[in-house]
Each structure stands twice: as structure tokens, then as C-alpha cells.
N, C-alpha and C positions, 0 to 999 in steps of 0.2 A: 343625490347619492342615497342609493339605498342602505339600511344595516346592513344586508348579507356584504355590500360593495365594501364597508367600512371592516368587517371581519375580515374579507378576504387581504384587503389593505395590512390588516393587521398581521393576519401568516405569514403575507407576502416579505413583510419589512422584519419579522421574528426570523425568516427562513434566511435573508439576506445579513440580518445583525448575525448568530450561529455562523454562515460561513465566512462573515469577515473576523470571527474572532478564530473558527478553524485554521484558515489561511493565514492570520499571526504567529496562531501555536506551529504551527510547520514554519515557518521563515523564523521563528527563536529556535525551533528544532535544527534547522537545518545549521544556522548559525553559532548560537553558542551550546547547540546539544539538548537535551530532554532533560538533563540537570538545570536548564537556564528558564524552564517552563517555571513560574509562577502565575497566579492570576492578574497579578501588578505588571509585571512583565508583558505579559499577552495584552493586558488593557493598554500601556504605552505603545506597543509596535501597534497595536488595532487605530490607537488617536480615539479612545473611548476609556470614561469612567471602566475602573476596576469594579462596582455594583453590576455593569452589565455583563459582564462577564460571570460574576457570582451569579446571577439572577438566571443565566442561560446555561452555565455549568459548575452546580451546588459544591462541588470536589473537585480538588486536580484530578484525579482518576477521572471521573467525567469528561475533563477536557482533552485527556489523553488518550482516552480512548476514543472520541471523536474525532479526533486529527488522526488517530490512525485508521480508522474505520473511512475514513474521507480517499485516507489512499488505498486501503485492500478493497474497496469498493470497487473504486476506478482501473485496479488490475483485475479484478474479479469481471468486471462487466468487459473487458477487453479481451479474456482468454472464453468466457461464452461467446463470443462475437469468433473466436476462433474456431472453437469446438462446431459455433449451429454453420459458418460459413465459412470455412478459409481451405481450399481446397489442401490445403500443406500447413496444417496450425502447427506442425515442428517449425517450421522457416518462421510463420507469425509470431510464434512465441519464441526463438533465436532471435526476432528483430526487435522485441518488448524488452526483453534482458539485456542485448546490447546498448537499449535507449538509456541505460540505468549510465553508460560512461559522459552519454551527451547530452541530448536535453530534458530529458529525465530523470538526469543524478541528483536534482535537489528533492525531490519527492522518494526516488530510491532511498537516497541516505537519510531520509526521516523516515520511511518504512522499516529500514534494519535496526536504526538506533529504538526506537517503540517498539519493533519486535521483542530486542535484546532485553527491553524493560523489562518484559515480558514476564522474562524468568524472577524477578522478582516481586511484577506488582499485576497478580491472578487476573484481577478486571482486564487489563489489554490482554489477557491469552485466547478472547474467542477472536479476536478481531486480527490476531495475529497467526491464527490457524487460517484464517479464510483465504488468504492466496495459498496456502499450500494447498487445500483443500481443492482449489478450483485448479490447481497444476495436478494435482491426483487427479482428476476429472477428465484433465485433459489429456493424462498420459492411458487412463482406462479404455481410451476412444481406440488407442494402439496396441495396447497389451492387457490379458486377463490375470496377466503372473503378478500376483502383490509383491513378493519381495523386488520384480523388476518397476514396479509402479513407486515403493518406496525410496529404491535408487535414484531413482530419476529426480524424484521431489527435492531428496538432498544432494542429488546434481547441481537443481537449479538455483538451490538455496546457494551452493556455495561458488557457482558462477556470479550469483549478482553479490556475494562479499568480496570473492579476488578481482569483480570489477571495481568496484568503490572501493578497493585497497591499492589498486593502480591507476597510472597517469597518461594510461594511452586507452584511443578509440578501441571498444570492442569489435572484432570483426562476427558479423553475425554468419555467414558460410561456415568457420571456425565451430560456433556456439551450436549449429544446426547439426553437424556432423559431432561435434560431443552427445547430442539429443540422441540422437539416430542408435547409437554406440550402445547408448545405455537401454535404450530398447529394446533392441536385437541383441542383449547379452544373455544366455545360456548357462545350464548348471549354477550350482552352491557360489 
């Protein structure tokens, strides 16, 4: 075994410890809320010393904003997949927001509750711009009008809260034709 073999060892198994403590802090998010984040906490659901958790994220901000960053990532890299390929990224992105009621609501509902921190705790506000930012992107592809480009954002913002605030399957045909709506709207 070479050094370089033993360093890359090493990133490999730093990159793996980071996302099993990310994938903690979303399973206590998801569960008992962004209130229940401690580093103690993250280190028991992880099945690892509270030290590695310190050692890999100095602050709870840190670790909160890495778990959120983990998921506006994952929506970020999903609606460019829509934007460079999806012949209709409205129906793509109607079918990404209705994922929020089904097998997607545990990563939804730790993305709104970290957003909503937001408003209180500055560090997550870039990480919590970044889906909207890449839903502006996506609505830019269809319309020049910024006030129609800002509708839409907070369309879709408050599509994925009235879905995580209800108990039934979102119907994505529904959510596509709300998209469309807000596009194609006209005047003040």
C-alpha cells in the first residue's frame, strides 16, 4: 500500500464518517425536529463518540447547515437534470414536489423545517436560498417577467408546505397545471 493509497483511505473514510453523521442529523430532524439536533444526539442516532461529530462539525450551525446543504443539493442537482434534459421540467418539477407527500417527505420535511431556521439562524440562509434559486432558474427557462419568475418560486414554496401540512398523495397533473397557471399569468 502506497501513502497516496493510505490518504485517499483516509478522505474516503472522512467523506463516509460527515455523511453518516449528516444522515443522523436528518433522521433527529425528521423525527424529533431541528430543536432535537445536539451533537450528543447526532453522535447516539450515528452509534458514534460525540468527539467525531465535534471533530467533523466544530458548531451546531455547522452541522445544520450540512444537513441542509445535503438536501438543497440533491433538489438543486435534480431540477438542473430538469432544466439541461427534461423535455417538460414543469411535469419534472410537479413530479419532484409531489415526491415531498410520498417517498420524499422525510428529506422534504427536514428541508422546510432548516429552511424555517433559517429565519433565525443566518449561516443556513445560503443553503436555504439554493432550491429556490435553482426553481428561479428553472422558471427563467419559461418566462423573462421577474415578478412572473418570483410567483412561481413562492408557488412552489408553498405547494411543498400545503403538502407536508396534509395527509393525502399529492396528485402531480394538479401541481403541473398550478405550474403552468403561474407562468402564463399576465398584468400587475
Amino acid at each position: 500500500m502506497t501513502e497516496q493509497d493510505t490518504v485517499d483511505g483516509r478522505k474516503l473514510r472522512g467523506r463516509q464518517r460527515r455523511a453518516q453523521i449528516i444522515e443522523a442529523t436528518l433522521t433527529i430532524v425528521h423525527r424529533d425536529g431541528a430543536a432535537g439536533v445536539t451533537h450528543r444526539t447526532v453522535a447516539k442516532e450515528a452509534g458514534i463518540a460525540t468527539s467525531l461529530t465535534l471533530y467533523y462539525f466544530a458548531t451546531l450551525d455547522d452541522l445544520l447547515v450540512a444537513a441542509l446543504t445535503s438536501v438543497t443539493d440533491a433538489y438543486t442537482e435534480r431540477i438542473r437534470e430538469l432544466i439541461d434534459t427534461a423535455g417538460d421540467p414543469l411535469d419534472g418539477l410537479a413530479r419532484l414536489i409531489a415526491e415531498s407527500a410520498g417517498p420524499g417527505r422525510e428529506r422534504a420535511l427536514a428541508e422546510r423545517e432548516l429552511s424555517t431556521l433559517a429565519a433565525r439562524r443566518p449561516a443556513l440562509r445560503p443553503a436555504a436560498w439554493s432550491w429556490r434559486d435553482s426553481v428561479a432558474e428553472l422558471a427563467r427557462t419559461q418566462s423573462g417577467d421577474a415578478d412572473v419568475i418570483e410567483a412561481f418560486v413562492a408557488l412552489c414554496d408553498g405547494l411543498c408546505a400545503a403538502i407536508l401540512l396534509g395527509d393525502q398523495d399529492a396528485d402531480p397533473a394538479h401541481i403541473r397545471g398550478l405550474l403552468d397557471g403561474a407562468l402564463r399569468r399576465t398584468g400587475p
